[in-house]
C-alpha positions, 0 to 999 in steps of 0.5 A: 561927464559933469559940464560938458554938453551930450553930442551925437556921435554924427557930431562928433564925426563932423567936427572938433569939437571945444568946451570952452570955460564959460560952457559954450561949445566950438566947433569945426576950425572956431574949436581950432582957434578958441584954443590958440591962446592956450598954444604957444605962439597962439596969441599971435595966430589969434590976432591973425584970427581975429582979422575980418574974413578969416574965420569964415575962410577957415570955416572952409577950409575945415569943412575941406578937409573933414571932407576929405579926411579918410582919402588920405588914408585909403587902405589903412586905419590911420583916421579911424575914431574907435 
């Protein structure tokens, strides 16, 4: 597809990934909060964002959950990518 960039399936697997308009690609829990401002009440999570230290704290919290992803659905094809 014409301007988005060529990821991995491991990529892809890891994290969320977000195109942003000027090209540039977010990942993890920064894809979460760079599409805030296109979500409703997202101005006001945005700002809550911007504050120092969140966004490392959400990098995280991300990589907590990714983690733990598929525990939560153990027995079932509930967080299946395909």
């Amino acid at each position: 597809m014409a301007g988005v960039p060529a990821l991995s399936e491991a990529e892809l697997e890891e994290a969320l990934h977000v195109v942003l308009p000027d090209g540039r690609v977010a990942r993890g829990a920064r894809g979460i909060l760079a599409l805030l401002p296109w979500l409703r009440g997202g101005m006001v999570l945005g700002a809550v964002a911007n504050v120092p230290g969140v966004a490392p704290l959400a990098d995280l919290v991300y990589r907590w959950v990714a983690r733990r992803r598929h525990d939560r659905g153990r027995g079932s094809d509930r967080c299946e990518l395909r």
